[in-house]
ZAMARGU-4260 file (C-alpha; in steps of 0.2 Angstrom, whole numbers, plus 5000, padded with zeros to 4 digits):
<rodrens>
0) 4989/4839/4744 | 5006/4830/4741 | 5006/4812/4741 | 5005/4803/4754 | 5022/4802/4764
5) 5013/4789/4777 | 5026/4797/4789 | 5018/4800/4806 | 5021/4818/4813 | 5017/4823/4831
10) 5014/4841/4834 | 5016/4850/4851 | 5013/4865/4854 | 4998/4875/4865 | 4998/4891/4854
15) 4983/4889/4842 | 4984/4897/4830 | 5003/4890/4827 | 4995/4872/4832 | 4981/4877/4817
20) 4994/4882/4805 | 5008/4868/4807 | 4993/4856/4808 | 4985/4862/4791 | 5004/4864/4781
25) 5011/4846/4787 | 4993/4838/4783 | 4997/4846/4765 | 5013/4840/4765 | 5007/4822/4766
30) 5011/4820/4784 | 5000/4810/4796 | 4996/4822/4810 | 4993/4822/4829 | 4993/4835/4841
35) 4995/4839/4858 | 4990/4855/4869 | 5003/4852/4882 | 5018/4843/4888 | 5009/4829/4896
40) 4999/4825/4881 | 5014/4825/4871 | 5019/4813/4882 | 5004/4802/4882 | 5002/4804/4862
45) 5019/4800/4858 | 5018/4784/4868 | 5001/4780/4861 | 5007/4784/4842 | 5024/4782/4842
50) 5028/4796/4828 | 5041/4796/4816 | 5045/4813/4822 | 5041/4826/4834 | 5038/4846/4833
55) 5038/4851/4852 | 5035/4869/4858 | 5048/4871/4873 | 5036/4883/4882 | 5020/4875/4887
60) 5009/4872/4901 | 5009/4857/4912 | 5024/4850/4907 | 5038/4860/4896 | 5044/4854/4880
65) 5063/4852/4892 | 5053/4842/4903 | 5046/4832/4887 | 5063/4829/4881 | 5072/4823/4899
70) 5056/4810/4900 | 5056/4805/4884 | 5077/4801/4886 | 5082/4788/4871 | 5066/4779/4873
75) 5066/4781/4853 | 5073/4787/4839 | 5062/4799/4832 | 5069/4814/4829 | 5062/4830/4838
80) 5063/4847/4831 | 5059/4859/4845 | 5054/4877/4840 | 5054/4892/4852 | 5053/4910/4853
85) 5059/4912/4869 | 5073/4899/4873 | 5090/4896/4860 | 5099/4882/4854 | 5110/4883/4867
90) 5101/4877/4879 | 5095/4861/4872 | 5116/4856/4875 | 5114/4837/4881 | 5095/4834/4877
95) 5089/4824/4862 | 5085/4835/4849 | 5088/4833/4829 | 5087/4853/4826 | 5081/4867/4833
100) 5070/4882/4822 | 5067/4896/4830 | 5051/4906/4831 | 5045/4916/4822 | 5052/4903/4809
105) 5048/4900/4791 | 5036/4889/4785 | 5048/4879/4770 | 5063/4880/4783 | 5054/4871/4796
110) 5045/4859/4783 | 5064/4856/4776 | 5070/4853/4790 | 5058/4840/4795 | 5062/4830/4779
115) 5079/4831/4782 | 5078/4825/4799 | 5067/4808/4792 | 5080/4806/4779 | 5094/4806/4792
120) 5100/4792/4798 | 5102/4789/4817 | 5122/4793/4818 | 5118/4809/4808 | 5104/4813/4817
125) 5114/4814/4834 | 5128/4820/4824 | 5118/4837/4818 | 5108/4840/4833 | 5111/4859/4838
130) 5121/4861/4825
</rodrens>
């Protein structure tokens, strides 16, 4: 394990092995980890742990990840990296997201972009959303 980053990382997404794998590869990074199964306890975690960043699947049950993201509005600034293999960037026009990574995606991409997104400052963070 790295050291610790103290950076707090919540982790979205209802596919479990994915959830497993990003859980297992953030914690190693150093991250402090919490997940959610579904929309609405994305919703619920995120106001409970107030993360320093967000990974948020855009296809899950209960609530979708678009649904997270309208709710969620400029509550904070914590960026959100939303990841899908169904949906493209381009729908995320107007909607609070730092990047997007497409699934399947690469492990170090995603992990890279993560850091970038927490060494962003807000201007550049709205700046390279969708970008």
């Amino acid at each position: 394990m790295r050291t610790a980053r103290n950076e707090a990382c919540l982790v979205a997404e209802d596919d479990a092995p994915t959830r497993g794998f990003l859980v297992a590869a953030l914690t190693d990074e150093g991250y402090l980890v919490s997940v959610a199964t579904d929309g609405k306890a994305a919703l619920e975690r995120w106001a409970e742990v107030k993360p320093d960043i967000v990974v948020l699947d855009l296809s899950m049950p209960i609530i979708d990840g678009f649904e997270f993201l309208r709710r969620r509005g400029a509550e904070c600034s914590a960026p959100v990296i939303a990841v899908s293999a169904a949906f493209r960037r381009e729908q995320l026009a107007g909607l609070p997201v730092a990047a997007f990574v497409a699934k399947p995606f690469d492990l170090h991409v995603l992990i890279g972009v993560i850091a970038r997104s927490l060494g962003a400052d807000s201007e550049e963070r709205t700046t390279q959303a969708l970008n």
